[in-house]
C-alpha positions as CSV (number, residue, x, y, z in Angstrom):
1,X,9.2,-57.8,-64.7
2,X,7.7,-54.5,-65.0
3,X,5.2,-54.8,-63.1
4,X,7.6,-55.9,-60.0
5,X,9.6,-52.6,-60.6
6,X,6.3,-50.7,-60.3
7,X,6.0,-52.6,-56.8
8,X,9.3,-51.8,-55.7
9,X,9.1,-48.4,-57.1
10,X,6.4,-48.2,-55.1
11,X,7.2,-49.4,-52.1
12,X,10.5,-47.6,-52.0
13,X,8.4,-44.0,-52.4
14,X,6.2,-44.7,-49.3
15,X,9.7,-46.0,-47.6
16,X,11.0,-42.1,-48.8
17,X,7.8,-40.3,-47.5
18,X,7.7,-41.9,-44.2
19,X,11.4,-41.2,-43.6
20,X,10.3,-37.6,-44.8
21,X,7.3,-37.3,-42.2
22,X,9.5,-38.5,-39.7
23,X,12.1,-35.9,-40.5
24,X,9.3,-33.5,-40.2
25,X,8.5,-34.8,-37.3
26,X,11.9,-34.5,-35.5
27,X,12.2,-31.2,-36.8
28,X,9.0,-30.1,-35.9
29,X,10.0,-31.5,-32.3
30,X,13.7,-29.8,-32.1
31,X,12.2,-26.3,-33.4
32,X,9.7,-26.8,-30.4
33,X,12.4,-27.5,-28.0
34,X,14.2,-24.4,-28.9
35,X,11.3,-22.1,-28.4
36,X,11.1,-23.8,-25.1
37,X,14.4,-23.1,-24.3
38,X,14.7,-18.9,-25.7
39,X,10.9,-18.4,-25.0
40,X,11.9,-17.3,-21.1
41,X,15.3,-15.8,-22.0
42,X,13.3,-13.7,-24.7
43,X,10.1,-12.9,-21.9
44,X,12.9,-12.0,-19.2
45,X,14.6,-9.8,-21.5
46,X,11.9,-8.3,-23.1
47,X,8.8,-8.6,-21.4
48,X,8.7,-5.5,-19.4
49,X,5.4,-4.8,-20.6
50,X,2.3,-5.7,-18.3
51,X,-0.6,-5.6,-19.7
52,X,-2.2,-5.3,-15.7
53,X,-3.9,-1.7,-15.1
54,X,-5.0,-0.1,-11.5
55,X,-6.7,2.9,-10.7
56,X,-5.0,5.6,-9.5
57,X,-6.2,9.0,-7.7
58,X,-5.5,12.4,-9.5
59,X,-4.2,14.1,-6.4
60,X,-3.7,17.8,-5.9
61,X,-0.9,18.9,-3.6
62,X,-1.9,21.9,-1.5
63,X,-0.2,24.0,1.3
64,X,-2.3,25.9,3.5
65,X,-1.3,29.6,4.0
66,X,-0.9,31.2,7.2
67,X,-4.4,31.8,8.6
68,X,-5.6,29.7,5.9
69,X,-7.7,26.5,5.8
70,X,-8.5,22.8,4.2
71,X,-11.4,22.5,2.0
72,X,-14.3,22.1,3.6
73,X,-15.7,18.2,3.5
74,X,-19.3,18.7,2.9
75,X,-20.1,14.5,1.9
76,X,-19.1,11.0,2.0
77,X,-17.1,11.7,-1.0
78,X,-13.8,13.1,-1.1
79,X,-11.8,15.1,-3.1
80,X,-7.8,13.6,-2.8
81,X,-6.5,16.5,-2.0
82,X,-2.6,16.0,0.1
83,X,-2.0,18.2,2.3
84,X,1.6,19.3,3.0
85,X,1.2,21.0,6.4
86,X,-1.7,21.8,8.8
87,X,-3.5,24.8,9.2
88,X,-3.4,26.8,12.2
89,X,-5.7,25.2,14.9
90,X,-4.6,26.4,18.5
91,X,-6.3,29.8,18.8
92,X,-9.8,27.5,17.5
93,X,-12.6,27.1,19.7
94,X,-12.3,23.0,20.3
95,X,-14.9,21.8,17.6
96,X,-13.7,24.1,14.8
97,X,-10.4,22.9,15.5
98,X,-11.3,19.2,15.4
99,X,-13.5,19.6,12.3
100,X,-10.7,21.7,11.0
101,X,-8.0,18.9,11.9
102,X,-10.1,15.9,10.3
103,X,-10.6,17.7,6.9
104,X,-6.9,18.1,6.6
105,X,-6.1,14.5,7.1
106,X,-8.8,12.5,6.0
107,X,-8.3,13.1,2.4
108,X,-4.6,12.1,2.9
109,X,-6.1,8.7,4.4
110,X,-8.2,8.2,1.9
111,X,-5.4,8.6,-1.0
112,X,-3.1,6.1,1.1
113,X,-5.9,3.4,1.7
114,X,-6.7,3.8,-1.7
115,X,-3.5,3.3,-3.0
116,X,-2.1,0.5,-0.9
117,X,-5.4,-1.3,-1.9
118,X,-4.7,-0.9,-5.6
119,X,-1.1,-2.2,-4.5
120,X,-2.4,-5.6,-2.8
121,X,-4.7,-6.5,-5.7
122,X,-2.2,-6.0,-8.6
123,X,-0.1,-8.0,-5.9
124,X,-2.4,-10.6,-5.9
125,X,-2.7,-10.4,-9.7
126,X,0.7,-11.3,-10.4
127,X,1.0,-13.8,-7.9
128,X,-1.7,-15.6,-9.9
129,X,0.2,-14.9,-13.4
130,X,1.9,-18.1,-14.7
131,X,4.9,-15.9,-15.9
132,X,5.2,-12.4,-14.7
133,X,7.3,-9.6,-16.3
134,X,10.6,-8.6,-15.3
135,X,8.9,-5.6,-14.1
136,X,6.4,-7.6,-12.2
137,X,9.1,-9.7,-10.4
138,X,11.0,-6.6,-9.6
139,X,7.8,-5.0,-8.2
140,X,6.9,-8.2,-6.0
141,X,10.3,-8.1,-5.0
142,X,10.4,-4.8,-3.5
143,X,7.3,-5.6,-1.6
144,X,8.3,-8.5,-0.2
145,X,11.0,-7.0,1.4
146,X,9.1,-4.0,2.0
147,X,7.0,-5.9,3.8
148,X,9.8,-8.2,5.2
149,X,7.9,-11.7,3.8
150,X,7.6,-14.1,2.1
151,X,4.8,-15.4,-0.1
152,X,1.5,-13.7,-0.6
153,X,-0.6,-14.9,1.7
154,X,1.5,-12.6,3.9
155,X,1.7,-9.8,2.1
156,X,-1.7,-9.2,1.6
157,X,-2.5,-9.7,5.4
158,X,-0.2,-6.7,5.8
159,X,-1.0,-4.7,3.0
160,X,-4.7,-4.5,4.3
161,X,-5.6,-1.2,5.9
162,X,-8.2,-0.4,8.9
163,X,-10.5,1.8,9.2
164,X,-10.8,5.7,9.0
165,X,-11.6,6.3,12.6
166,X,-8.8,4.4,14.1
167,X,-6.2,6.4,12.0
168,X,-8.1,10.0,12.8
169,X,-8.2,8.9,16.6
170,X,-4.8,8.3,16.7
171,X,-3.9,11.2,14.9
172,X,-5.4,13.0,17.7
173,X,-4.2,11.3,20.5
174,X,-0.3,11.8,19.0
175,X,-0.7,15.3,17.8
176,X,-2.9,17.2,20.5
177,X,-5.5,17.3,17.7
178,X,-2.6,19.3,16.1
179,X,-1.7,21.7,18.3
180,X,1.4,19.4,19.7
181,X,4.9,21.3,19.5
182,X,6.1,17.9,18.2
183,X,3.4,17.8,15.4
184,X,4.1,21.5,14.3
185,X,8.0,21.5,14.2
186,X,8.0,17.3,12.4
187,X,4.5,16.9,10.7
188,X,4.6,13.8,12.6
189,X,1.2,13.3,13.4
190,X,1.6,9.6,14.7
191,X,4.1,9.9,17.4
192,X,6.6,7.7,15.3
193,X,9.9,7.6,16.6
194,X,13.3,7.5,14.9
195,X,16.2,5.2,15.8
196,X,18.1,6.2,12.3
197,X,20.7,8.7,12.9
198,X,20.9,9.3,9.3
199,X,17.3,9.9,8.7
200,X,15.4,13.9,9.5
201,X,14.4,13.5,13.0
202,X,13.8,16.0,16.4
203,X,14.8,15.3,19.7
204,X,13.4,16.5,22.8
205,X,14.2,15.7,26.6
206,X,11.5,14.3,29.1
207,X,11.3,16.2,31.8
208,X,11.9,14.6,35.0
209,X,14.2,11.5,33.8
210,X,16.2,14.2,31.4
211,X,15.5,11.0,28.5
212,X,16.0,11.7,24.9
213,X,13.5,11.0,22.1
214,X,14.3,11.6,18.6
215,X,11.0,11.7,15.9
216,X,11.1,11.2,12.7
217,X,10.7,14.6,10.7
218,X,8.2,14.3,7.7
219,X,8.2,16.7,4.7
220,X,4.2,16.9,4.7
221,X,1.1,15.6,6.7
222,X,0.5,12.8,3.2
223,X,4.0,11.3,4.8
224,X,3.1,10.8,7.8
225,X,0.5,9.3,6.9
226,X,1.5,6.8,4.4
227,X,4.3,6.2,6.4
228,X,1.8,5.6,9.5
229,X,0.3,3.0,7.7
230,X,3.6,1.3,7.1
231,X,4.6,1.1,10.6
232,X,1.6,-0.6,11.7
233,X,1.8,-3.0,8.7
234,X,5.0,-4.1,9.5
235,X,5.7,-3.4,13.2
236,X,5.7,-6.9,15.1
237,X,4.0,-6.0,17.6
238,X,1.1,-4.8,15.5
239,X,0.8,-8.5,14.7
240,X,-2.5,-9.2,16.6
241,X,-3.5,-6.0,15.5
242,X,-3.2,-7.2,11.5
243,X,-5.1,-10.5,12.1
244,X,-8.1,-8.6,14.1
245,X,-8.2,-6.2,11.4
246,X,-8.8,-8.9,9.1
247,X,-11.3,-10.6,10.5
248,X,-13.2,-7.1,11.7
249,X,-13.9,-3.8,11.3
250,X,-15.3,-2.4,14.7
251,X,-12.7,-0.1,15.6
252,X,-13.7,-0.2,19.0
253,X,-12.7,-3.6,19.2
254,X,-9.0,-2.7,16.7
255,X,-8.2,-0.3,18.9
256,X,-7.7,-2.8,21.9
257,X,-5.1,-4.6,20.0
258,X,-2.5,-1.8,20.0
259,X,-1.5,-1.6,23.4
260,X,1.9,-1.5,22.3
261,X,1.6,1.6,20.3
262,X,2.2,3.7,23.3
263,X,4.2,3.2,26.5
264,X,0.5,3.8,28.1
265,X,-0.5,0.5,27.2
266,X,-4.2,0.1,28.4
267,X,-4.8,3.7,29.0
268,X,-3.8,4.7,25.3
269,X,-6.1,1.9,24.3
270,X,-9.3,3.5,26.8
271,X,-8.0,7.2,25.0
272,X,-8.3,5.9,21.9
273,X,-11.6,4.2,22.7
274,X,-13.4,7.3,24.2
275,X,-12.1,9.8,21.4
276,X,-13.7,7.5,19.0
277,X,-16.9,7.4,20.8
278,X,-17.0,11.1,22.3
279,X,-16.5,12.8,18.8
280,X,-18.4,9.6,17.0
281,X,-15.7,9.1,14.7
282,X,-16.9,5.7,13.2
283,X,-19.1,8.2,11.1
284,X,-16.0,8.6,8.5
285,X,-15.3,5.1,8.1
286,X,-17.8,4.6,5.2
287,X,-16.0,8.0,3.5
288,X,-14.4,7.5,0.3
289,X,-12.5,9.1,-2.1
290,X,-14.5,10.6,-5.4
291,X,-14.8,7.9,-8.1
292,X,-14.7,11.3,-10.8
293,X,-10.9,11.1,-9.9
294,X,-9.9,8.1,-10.4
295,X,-8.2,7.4,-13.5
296,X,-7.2,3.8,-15.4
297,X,-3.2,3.4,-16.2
298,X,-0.8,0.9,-16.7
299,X,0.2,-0.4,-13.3
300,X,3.9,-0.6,-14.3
């Protein structure tokens, strides 16, 4: 008799710890449902911190007094120094003034290239993040509709930049090698027009036809150039203009592909081509900004 009440003693125990394991079990299961189910709600309303970095360029703002001029550039590397307005270049003998006008905006398109590249890679970083930060999705958001598109792929295509000598050539070309009226009264070096009432702008009337053209009025030379580099990013028909650039970087070649960047069509395109060549511009497309002032942060 006793020894069958050990045996159902028994047997009733192991009955009690499977129920118990199972329990266990379940709960372990319920408690990891839940996580599931707060762990997004808690890294939406608290993850703002990304743990991504970039490199940023510890620029120094200058103005140029009257009479005054840039920093001489005596190397490859380049200080990022952003000028806010051009010296004074008209009275210049024609190669001071054009080595005069390339060291005040060549450090200016260095710190833009620099910086939009930093923006495409942490772009491409947090595409590749399984769940980015609140901050992150707000970031990507603003550049897809910055950029007006869609997924990445995209993006990057138009967040890559081209090289030095096609921006100085057209900087040129647009401001008289910045002795232009335009140039001097809007610090719009790239000819960029303005179809926004509400935004700074200039107007002047073409002779002959009496047409007005409005230009978009820039608070400093960094500005126009950054905001250069937008237009072509963006700018449909710059579209053949993105793909070549990614496939090449003869500028010679570029430059073809931005007939549309002038009502000259072809003829802007043969400018752009012998200013390139005739003042051997393709000289400062291996120029880059000095490494010494480059600093690590947090890129949000």
């Amino acid at each position: 008799m006793a020894r069958t009440e050990s045996r159902a003693a028994r047997t009733k125990a192991a009955s009690v710890d499977r129920v118990s394991k199972l329990s266990r079990a379940v709960l372990a299961l319920v408690a990891i449902a839940v996580i599931l189910q707060i762990a997004p709600a808690y890294i939406y309303w608290f993850g703002d911190i990304s743990s991504l970095k970039i490199y940023e360029a510890a620029t120094e703002k200058r103005y140029i007094d009257q009479g005054g001029a840039p920093e001489p550039i005596e190397s490859k590397i380049v200080k990022p120094i952003a000028y806010l307005n051009a010296p004074q270049l008209k009275d210049l003998n024609s190669s001071e003034r054009k080595k005069r006008f390339i060291e005040t905006i060549l450090p200016s398109i260095l710190i833009v290239k620099h910086k939009r590249e930093q923006e495409r890679l942490l772009a491409i970083a947090i595409a590749g993040k399984f769940y980015p930060t609140r901050l992150e999705r707000r970031f990507m958001r603003d550049l897809f509709e910055g950029y007006r598109v869609k997924n990445i792929d995209d993006l990057s295509l138009k967040m890559l930049t081209h090289p030095n000598s096609v921006a100085i050539a057209q900087a040129a070309l647009e401001s008289a090698w910045g002795t232009s009226n335009v140039f001097l009264e809007t610090n719009n070096m790239f000819g960029v027009w303005s179809f926004n009432i509400n935004e700074p702008r200039h107007m002047i009337v073409v002779r002959g036809n009496k047409r007005q053209i409005f230009f978009r009025r820039y608070d400093s030379i960094y500005s126009s150039i950054e905001d250069y580099f937008k237009v072509v990013a963006i700018g449909k028909a710059f579209e053949g203009f993105r793909k070549a650039r990614a496939e090449s970087n003869d500028s010679i070649n570029l430059v073809g592909f931005l007939e549309a960047y002038s009502v000259q069509r072809k003829e802007y395109v043969r400018k752009l081509r012998y200013v390139i060549e005739s003042n051997d511009l393709t000289r400062f497309d291996d120029y880059s900004l000095d490494k010494e002032s480059l600093f690590l942060k947090a890129a949000l």
